[in-house]
C-alpha positions, 0 to 999 in steps of 0.5 A: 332242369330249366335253364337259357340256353344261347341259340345265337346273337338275340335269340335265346330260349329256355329249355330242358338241360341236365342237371349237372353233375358233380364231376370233381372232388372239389365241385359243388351244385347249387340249386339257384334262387336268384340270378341276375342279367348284367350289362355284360351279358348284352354283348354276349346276347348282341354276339359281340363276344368270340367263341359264344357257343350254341347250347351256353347257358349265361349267368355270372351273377347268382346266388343258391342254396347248396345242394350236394358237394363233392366228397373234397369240400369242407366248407360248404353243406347241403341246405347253405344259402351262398352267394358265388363270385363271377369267378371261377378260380382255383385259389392256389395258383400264382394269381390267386395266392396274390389275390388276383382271382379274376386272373387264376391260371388254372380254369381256362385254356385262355387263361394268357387272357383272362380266368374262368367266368360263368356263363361267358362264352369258351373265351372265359372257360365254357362255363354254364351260368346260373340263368337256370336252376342249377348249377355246377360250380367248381373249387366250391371251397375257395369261390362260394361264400355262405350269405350272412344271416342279416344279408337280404337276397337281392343284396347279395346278389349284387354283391357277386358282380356288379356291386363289387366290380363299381367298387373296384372300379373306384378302388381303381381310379386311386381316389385321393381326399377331395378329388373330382371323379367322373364316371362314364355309364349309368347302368348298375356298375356305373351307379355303384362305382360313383356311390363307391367314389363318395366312400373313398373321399371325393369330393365331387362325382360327375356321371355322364349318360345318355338314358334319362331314367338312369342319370335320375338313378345317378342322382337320388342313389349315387348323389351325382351331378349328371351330364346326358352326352345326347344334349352336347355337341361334344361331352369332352369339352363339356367335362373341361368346362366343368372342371376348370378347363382342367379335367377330372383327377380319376374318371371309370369308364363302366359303358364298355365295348357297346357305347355309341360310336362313329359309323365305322366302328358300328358296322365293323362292330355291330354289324360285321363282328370284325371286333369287339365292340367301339373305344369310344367310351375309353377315348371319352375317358382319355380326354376328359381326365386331367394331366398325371390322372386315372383312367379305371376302366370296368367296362367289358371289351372283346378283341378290337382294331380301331384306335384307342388313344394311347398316344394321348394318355402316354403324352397326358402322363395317365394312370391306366388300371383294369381287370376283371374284378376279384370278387370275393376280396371286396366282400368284407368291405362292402359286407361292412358297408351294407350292415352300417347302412352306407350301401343298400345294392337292391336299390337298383333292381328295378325288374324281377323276371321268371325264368320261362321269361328271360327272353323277354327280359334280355329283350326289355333290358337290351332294347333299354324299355320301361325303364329297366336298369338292373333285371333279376331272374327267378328260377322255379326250382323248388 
């Protein structure tokens, strides 16, 4: 098969691989139609993340048609167009039985840090991803789901990552009825979490970023007010201004471990990769909450050093609430928001790339070009 492979930080290939094989009772192999690259995947690409490997295939968000099942699985057949959560998770465990399936204690030796994710370095399990055009995927009766009839591609394939995680994001920030929420990051998550915001009763979303051709998505797609951090000397004290001198009641901080920082953390980070990535997306959302408020926090961090404020949110008395998102427990809600016409996820693929091209797509997407704010890949299997 067809499949990118990682040769190291910005330089990715496609090549020839193995088709995977069933290797467990329980696996499945999907031959993929349509795999996305997430905001996530660029701190792999930037070699942010520890323990990403030469030959990885990335890819956590994917969706396929099944075909063939190991002889253990009895929800999916051959033919089934699925949609498959970023989670790779066992189901039984003592996480999974609570629904925590971004925490499963069974798929990654690391798993005192975090569950199995495809296409996420050895950190998160050693997974391929699905930027190829198969693969394999394990526990296929407990992650995989088959795409309801009325469910357009593009529309699941939002749904088994970035869609769900805004969600989450919102979940989260425990939005009461008329609250002021801020979101930090304008990419896909960014822009599902506010739109997500409107759905769990606030009464004004705030999105703070500084790519125009995003705060413009933030506005027609998530009806949010929008604030480019670039044009003030310091956003912080903007967001007080504009709240009262109080702050926002929940702010989700969807930029992550690659938001613009000082010089320091950029060469420790950036340049040297003595950490994962710059807090000052976090601190950001620290000091521009209210007293007693949340902090919901989507954005993906690696290992990091440099100071996070948490003497400030102990002494503001916030609310801090992350995770890795469990995918597949907000499908019936946000399936039901999609039918009712609430959500439509495609609206913002702006880019639909071959997969012979993907490197030119991580490049597009990375270096912030031609507008792109969510890239799909297409894969040739036939």
């Amino acid at each position: 098969m067809r499949a990118m492979v990682y040769r190291g930080p910005y330089k990715i290939r496609v090549e020839d691989k193995d088709i995977p094989a069933i290797e467990h009772p329980n696996d499945a192999i999907v031959r993929v139609s349509m795999a996305a690259i997430c905001g996530s995947d660029l701190h792999l690409y930037h070699g942010m993340m520890p323990d990403t490997r030469v030959g990885m295939t990335f890819g956590h968000e994917f969706i396929g048609v099944v075909e063939q099942v190991g002889p253990s699985v009895r929800n999916l057949t051959p033919g089934d167009r699925v949609m498959v959560p970023f989670n790779v998770y066992c189901g039984s465990c003592y996480f999974c039985a609570r629904g925590l399936y971004s925490n499963c204690h069974n798929v990654n030796p690391n798993a005192t840090a975090v569950g199995g994710i495809y296409g996420y370095s050895h950190t998160c399990g050693g997974y391929d991803g699905g930027q190829a055009e198969f693969v394999r995927v394990p526990f296929a009766d407990v992650g995989p789901a088959v795409i309801p009839d009325w469910m357009a591609d593009e529309d699941a394939l939002m749904c088994t990552d970035a869609l769900a995680t805004g969600y989450f994001g919102a979940q989260l920030a425990d939005i009461d009825q008329g609250d002021t929420v801020a979101v930090f990051g304008a990419g896909p998550v960014g822009l599902f979490a506010a739109k997500s915001a409107w759905l769990m009763g606030a009464g004004r979303v705030m999105v703070i970023d500084h790519l125009e051709n995003r705060l413009a998505k933030a506005r027609t797609f998530a009806h949010a007010e929008t604030y480019n951090f670039a044009e003030h000397d310091d956003i912080v004290v903007t967001m007080k201004r504009a709240t009262g001198g109080l702050g926002a009641d929940s702010v989700i901080d969807c930029v992550g471990a690659e938001a613009d920082g000082n010089f320091l953390q950029h060469v420790t980070a950036a340049k040297l990769k003595l950490q994962g990535g710059s807090p000052i997306a976090l601190n950001w959302a620290i000091d521009s909450v209210r007293k007693g408020g949340t902090v919901s926090v989507m954005g993906a961090y690696g290992p990091m050093f440099s100071a996070v404020k948490f003497g400030d949110a102990m002494n503001k008395g916030l609310t801090l609430r992350m995770n890795q998102c469990p995918v597949k427990r907000q499908w019936p809600r946000l399936f039901s928001h999609i039918q009712n016409g609430y959500l439509k996820p495609s609206d913002v693929v702006t880019h639909r790339i071959p997969l012979e091209h993907i490197a030119d797509g991580y490049h597009i997407f990375s270096a912030k070009l031609d507008d792109c704010i969510k890239p799909v890949v297409l894969p040739a299997a036939g």
